[in-house]
C-alpha positions as CSV (number, residue, x, y, z in Angstrom):
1,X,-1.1,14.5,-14.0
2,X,0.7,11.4,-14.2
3,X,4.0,10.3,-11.7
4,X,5.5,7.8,-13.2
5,X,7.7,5.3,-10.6
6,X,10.6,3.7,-12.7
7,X,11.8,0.7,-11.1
8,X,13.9,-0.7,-14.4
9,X,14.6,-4.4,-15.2
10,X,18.1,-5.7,-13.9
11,X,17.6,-3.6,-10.8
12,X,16.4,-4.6,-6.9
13,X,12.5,-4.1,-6.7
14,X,11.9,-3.2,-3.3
15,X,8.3,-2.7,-1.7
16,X,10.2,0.3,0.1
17,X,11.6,2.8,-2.2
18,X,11.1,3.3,-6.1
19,X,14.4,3.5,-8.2
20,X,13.3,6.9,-9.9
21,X,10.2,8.9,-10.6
22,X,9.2,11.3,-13.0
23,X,7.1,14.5,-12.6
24,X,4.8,15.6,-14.8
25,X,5.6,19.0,-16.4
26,X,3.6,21.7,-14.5
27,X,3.6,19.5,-10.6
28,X,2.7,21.4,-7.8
29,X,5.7,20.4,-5.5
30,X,5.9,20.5,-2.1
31,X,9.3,20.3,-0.2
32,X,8.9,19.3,3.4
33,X,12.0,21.0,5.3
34,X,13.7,18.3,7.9
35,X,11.5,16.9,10.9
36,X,12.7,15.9,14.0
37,X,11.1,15.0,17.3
38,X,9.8,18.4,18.5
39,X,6.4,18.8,19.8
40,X,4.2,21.9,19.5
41,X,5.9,23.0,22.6
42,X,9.7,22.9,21.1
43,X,10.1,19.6,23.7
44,X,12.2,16.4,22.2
45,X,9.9,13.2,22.2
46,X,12.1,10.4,23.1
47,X,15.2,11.3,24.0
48,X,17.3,8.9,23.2
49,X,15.2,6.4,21.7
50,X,15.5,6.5,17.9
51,X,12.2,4.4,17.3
52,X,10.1,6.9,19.2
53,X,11.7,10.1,17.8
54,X,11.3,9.0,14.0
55,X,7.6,8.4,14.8
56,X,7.5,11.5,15.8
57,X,9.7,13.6,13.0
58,X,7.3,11.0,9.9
59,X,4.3,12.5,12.5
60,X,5.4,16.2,11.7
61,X,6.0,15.6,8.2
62,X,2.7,14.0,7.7
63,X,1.4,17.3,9.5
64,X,2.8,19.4,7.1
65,X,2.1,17.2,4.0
66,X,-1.8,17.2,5.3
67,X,-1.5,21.1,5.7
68,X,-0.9,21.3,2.1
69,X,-3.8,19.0,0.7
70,X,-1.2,15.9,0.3
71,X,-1.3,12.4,1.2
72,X,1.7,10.1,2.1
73,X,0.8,8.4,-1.8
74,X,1.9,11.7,-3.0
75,X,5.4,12.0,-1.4
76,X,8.0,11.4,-4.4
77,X,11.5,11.9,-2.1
78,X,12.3,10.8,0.8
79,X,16.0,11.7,3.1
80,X,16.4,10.1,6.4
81,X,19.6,11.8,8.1
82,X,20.4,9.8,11.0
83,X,23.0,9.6,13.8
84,X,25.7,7.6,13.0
85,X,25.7,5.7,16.2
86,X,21.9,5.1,16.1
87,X,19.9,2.0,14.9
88,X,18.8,2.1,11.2
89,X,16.5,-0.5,11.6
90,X,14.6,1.4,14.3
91,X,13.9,3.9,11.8
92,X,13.2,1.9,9.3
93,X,10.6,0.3,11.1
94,X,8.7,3.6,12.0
95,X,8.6,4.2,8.3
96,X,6.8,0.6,7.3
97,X,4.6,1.5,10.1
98,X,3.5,4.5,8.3
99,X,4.0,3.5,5.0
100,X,2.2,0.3,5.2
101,X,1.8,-1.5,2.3
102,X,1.2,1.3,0.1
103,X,2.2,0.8,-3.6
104,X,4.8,3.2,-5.7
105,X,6.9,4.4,-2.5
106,X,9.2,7.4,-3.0
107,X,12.6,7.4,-3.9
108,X,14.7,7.4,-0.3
109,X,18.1,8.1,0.5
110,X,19.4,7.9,3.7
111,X,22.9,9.3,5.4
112,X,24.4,8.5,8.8
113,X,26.2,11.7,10.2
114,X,28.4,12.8,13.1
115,X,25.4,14.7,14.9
116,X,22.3,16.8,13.8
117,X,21.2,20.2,14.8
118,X,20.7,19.1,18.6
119,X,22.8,16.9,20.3
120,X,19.5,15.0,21.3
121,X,18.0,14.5,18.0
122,X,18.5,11.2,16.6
123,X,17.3,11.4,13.2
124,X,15.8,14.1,10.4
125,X,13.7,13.7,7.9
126,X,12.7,15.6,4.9
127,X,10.6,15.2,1.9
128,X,9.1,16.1,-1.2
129,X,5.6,15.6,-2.4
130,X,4.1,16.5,-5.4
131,X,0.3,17.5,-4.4
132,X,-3.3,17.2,-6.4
């Protein structure tokens, strides 16, 4: 079963996201509901600190993603929903820390809003994978 990444001619190539993908007919998706910076307690990891609580939400994701038989190779869609007022780049740089230098990244799209579910979250993320 066969994902194929499109990244077309004429448009940016980035070592970050892919353009588009297709599924094979028949994919066992998983969709990865949004993470955030709670521990298996219910406690907020880094208040305040957008860096340390996107860590933490791609470190729950990755939990569930694992939980399922998946890899971070086999995620297809990435959303980052972030505060408005936080630092993109912070979160961006939790991502190449876990994404590495993996070929054929997902697709990502990424929002800035007014405020998330908790006044102290920073940032959500959510996913879809499409598992062996």
């Amino acid at each position: 079963m066969a994902i194929e990444h499109l990244n077309p001619e004429g448009m940016y190539k980035s070592p970050v996201f892919s353009q588009g993908i297709v599924l094979p007919a028949g994919a066992r998706l998983l969709l990865i509901g949004g993470q955030n910076a709670v521990d298996a307690d219910g406690s907020i990891i880094g208040k305040g600190d957008v860096a340390a609580q996107s860590a933490k939400a791609l470190s729950n994701l990755q939990l569930v993603l694992e939980a399922a038989g998946g890899r971070l190779e086999d995620l297809v869609k990435v959303t980052v929903i972030i505060d408005q007022d936080a630092d993109l780049r912070f979160a961006f740089g939790a991502w190449m820390a876990v994404w590495g230098d993996r070929t054929n990244p997902p697709t990502v799209t990424g929002f800035r809003v007014a405020g998330l579910a908790n006044p102290d979250f920073l940032i959500e993320i959510e996913a879809q994978a499409v598992l062996p």
